[in-house]
C-alpha positions in Angstrom: 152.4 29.8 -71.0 151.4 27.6 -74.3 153.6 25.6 -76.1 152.6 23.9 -79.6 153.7 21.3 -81.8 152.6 20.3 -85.5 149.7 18.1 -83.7 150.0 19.0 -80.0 148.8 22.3 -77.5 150.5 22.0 -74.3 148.2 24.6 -72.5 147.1 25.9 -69.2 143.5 24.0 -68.4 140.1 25.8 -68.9 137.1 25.1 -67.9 135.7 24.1 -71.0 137.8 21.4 -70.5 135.9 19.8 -68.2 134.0 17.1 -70.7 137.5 15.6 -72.2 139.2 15.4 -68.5 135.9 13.6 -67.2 136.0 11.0 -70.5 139.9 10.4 -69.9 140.1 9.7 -66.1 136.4 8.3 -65.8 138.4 5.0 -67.9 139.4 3.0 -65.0 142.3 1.8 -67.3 143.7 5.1 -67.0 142.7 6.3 -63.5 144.2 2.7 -61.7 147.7 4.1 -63.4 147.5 7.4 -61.4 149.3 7.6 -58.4 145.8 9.0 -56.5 142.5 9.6 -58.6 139.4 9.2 -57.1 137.1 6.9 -59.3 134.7 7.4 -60.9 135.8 11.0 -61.5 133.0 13.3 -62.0 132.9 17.0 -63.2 132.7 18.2 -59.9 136.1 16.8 -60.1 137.9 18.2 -63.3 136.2 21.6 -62.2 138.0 21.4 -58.4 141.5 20.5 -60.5 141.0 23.3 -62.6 140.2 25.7 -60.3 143.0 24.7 -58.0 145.6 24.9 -61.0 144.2 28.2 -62.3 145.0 29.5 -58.4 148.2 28.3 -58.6 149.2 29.9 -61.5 148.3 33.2 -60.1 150.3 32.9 -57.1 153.5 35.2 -56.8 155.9 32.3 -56.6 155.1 29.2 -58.5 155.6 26.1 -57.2 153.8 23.9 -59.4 152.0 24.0 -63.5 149.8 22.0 -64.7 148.7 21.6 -68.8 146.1 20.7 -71.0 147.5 18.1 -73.7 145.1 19.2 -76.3 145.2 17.3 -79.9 144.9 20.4 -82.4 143.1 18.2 -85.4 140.4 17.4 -82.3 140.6 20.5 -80.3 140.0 17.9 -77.7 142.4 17.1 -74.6 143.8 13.5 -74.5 145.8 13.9 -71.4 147.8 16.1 -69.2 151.4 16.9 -67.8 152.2 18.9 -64.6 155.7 20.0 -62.8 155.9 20.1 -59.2 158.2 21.3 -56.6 159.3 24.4 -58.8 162.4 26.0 -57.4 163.5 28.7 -59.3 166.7 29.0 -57.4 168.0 25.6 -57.9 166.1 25.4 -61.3 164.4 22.3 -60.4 161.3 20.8 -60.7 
């Protein structure tokens, strides 16, 4: 799933990623906001996330997504955005 805006890519993370998710949480100014992100936060760290989100996303029933905030002008990612505790029954998340 992708969803796009004038300035914005709301996309499922890739592992060229890597680079921009290691420059954005490595800033303890952003990592001391996050409810649990080990610091510093290396690339053996952005690969584990996005290898556990790409898993996900292949399960049968979803439970969770994550995306890639990616500035189109940049092609860089300046953040991310995730839904947890999917429940298509209830349509909740």
């Amino acid at each position: 799933m992708q969803l796009e805006t004038k300035r914005l890519i709301l996309r499922k993370p890739k592992k060229s990623d890597w680079k921009d998710i290691v420059e954005g949480l490595g800033d303890f100014n952003v990592a001391k906001m996050m409810s649990y992100m080990p610091h510093p936060y290396r690339k053996k760290e952005a690969y584990d996330f996005i290898k556990k989100t790409d898993k996900e996303s292949k399960q049968k029933i979803i439970t969770s997504m994550q995306f890639s905030i990616e500035l189109k002008a940049e092609k860089k990612v300046i953040g991310g955005i995730g839904f947890g505790d999917i429940s298509k029954f209830s349509g909740t998340a």
